[in-house]
N, C-alpha and C positions, 0 to 999 in steps of 0.2 A: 504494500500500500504506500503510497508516496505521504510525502508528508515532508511540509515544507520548512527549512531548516529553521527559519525565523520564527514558528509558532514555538519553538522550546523555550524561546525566551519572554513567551506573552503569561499575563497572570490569571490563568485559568488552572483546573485542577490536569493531573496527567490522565483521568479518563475522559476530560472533554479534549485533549488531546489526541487522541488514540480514536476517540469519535470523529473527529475535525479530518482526520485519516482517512477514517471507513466511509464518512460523508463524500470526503473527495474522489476516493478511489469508485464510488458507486456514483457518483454525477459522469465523472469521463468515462463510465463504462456503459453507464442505462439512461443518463440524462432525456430528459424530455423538452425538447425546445418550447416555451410559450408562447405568445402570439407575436410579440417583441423579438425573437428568436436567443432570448436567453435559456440558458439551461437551469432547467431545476429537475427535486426528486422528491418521490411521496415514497415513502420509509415511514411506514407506522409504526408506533411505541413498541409493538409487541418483536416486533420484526428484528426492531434494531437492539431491544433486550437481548434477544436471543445471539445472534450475531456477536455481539459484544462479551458474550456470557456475563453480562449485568439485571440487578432489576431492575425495573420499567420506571420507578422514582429515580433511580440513578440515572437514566438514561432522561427521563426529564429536567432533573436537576443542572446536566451535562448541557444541554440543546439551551436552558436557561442561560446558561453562564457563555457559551459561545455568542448569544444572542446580544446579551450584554455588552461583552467585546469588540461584537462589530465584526465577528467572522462570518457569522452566517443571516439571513434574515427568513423567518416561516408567514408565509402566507395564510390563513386561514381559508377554510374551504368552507366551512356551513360546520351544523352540528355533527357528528359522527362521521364526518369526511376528514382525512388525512389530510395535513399542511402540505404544502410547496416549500419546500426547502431549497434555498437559493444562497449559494456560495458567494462571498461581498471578499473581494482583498485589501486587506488592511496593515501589508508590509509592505 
């Protein structure tokens, strides 16, 4: 998984880390262009628990603090729809 060398120095925790990763490596693999022709991903909680081998708070807690950051930004889709996950560079 890539993972770009200037995020070890950003002040998030090492599993939004290691998420910021799996986020990247799953946008350049499965990306979905929106209507803009940006890429985004819908990775549900459960999905990305699992994948990570974390729980589903951790993996929220994780996606909070990336958000915070400025690494990533989540779209909201409606009730029970999965966010748009859109990678933002901020090195």
């Amino acid at each position: 998984m890539p993972l770009p060398r200037t995020t070890l120095r950003l002040p998030v925790s090492n599993t939004a880390k290691v998420m910021y990763a799996r986020l990247l490596d799953e946008i350049l693999t499965r990306g979905t262009p929106d209507c803009n022709g940006i890429l985004f991903i819908s990775f549900p909680i459960m999905e990305m628990a699992a994948a990570l081998s974390r729980s589903p708070q951790t993996c929220k807690r994780s996606l909070n603090e990336l958000e915070q950051a400025g690494m990533i930004m989540r779209v909201r889709q409606g009730i029970g729809e999965v966010s748009h996950i859109y990678m933002l560079c901020r090195f």
